[in-house]
C-alpha positions as CSV (number, residue, x, y, z in Angstrom):
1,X,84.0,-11.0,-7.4
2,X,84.9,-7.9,-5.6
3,X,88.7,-7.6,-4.5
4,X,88.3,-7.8,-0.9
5,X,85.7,-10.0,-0.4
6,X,86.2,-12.4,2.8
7,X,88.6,-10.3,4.4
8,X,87.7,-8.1,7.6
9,X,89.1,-5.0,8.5
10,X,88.6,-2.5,11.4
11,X,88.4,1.1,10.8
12,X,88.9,3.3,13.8
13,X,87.5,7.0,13.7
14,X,84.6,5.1,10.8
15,X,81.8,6.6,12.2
16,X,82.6,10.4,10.1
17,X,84.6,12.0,7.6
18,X,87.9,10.2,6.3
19,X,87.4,7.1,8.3
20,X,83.7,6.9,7.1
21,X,84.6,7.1,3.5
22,X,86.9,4.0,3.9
23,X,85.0,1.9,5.8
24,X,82.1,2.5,3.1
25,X,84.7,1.8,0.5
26,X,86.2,-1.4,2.1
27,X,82.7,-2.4,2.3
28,X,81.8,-2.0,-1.2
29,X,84.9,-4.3,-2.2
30,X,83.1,-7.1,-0.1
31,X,85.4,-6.6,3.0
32,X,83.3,-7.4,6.6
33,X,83.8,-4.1,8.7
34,X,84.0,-2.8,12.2
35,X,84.3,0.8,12.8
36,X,84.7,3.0,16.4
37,X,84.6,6.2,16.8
38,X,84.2,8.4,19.8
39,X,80.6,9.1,19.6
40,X,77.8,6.2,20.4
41,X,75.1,7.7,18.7
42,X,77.2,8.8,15.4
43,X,78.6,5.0,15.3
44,X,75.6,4.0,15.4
45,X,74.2,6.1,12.7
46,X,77.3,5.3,10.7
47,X,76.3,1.5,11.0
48,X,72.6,2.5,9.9
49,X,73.9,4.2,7.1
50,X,76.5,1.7,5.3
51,X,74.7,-1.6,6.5
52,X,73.1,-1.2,2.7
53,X,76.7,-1.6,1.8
54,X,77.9,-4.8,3.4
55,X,78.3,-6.5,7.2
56,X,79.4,-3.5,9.5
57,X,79.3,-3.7,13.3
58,X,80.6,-0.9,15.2
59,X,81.8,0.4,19.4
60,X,81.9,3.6,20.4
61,X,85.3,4.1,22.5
62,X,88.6,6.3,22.6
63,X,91.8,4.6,20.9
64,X,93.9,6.7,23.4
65,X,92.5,4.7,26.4
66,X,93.8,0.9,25.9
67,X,90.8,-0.2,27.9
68,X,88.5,1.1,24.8
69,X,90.9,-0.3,22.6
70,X,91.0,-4.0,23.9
71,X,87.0,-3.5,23.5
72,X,87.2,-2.1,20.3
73,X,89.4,-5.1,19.0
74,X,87.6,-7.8,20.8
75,X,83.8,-6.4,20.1
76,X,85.4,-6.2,15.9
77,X,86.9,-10.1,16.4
78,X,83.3,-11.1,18.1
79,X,81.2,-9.9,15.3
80,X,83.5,-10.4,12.5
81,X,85.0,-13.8,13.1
């Protein structure tokens, strides 16, 4: 049994770099993920790339604006549980 499995976690800034990396690796421990990032079309290219990993769902937004945060957080608790 992987470590994480059944647990869900929310990665912001998963669509590149750093933030990619972790979500991938959460992912391989079993976790469920949701990443944002700023970019639509790189979220959802990182979500095509790591669904071969585990569940991923991601939103494109900006965590400085608390509008795209409250989506972020609710679209992550809608397709996470």
């Amino acid at each position: 049994m992987r470590g994480l499995a059944g647990k869900r976690v929310l990665v912001s800034g998963g669509s590149s770099g750093i933030g990619l990396a972790t979500a991938q690796r959460f992912l391989e421990e079993g976790a469920r993920v949701a990443i944002g990032g700023l970019d639509p079309a790189e979220v959802a290219g990182a979500v095509a790339g790591l669904s071969r990993y585990g569940e991923i769902s991601g939103r494109a937004g900006d965590v400085s604006r608390e509008d795209d945060v409250a989506q972020l957080t609710d679209g992550a608790a809608g397709a996470l549980g």
